[in-house]
C-alpha positions as CSV (number, residue, x, y, z in Angstrom):
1,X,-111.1,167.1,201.4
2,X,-110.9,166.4,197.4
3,X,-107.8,165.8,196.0
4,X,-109.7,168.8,193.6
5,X,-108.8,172.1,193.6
6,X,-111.5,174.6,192.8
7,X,-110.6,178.2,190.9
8,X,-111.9,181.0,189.7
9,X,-113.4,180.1,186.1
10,X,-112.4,184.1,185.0
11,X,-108.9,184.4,186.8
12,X,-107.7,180.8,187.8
13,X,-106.9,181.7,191.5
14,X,-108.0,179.0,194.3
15,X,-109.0,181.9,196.6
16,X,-112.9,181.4,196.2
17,X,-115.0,181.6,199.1
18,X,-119.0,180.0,199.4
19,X,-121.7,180.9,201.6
20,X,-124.1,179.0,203.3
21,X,-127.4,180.1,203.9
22,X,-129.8,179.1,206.9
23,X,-133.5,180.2,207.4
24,X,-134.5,180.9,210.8
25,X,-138.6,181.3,212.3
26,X,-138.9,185.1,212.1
27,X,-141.1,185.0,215.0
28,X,-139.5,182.6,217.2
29,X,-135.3,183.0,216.1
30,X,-135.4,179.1,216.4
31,X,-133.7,177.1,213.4
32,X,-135.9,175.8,210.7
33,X,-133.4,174.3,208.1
34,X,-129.7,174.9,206.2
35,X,-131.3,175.9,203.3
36,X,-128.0,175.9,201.2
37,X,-124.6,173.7,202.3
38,X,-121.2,174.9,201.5
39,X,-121.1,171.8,199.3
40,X,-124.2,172.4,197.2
41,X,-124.0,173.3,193.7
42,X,-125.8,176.3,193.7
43,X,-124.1,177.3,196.8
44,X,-123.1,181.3,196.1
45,X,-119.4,181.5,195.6
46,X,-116.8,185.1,195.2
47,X,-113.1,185.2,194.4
48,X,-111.4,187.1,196.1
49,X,-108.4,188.1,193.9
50,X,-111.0,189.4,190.9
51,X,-114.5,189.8,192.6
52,X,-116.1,187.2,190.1
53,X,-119.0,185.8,191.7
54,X,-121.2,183.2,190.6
55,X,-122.6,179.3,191.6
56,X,-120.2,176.4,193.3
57,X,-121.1,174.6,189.9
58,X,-119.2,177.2,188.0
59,X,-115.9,177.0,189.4
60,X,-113.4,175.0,187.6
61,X,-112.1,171.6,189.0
62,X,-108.5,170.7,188.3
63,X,-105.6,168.8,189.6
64,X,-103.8,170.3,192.2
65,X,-99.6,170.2,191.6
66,X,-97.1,170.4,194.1
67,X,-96.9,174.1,193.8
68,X,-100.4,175.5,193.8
69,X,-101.4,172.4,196.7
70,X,-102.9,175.0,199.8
């Protein structure tokens, strides 16, 4: 992990969650691809303190300090 800690742009909290998408073969169910990675930018990301939802790119990056460090 980054010594980065990633918040919520509207409420500063570090409970964000991202989701990864992956396509499948609709008529087979095999695996075609991991269309979007957790580490993308335009990964889809929520808080979960304020339900502001957005892109991984929009989350602020700071510093973490001995007290907010997860």
């Amino acid at each position: 992990m980054s010594d980065q800690l990633l918040t919520c742009p509207q409420c500063g909290s570090a409970k964000v969650t991202v989701t990864e998408e992956t396509k499948w073969m609709v008529n087979t169910g095999e695996h075609y691809c991991h269309s979007v990675k957790a580490h993308d930018s335009d990964a889809k990301v929520a808080c979960l303190k304020c339900d502001w939802d957005g892109a991984r790119r929009d989350l602020t990056a700071t510093h973490p300090t001995k007290d907010t460090k997860q």
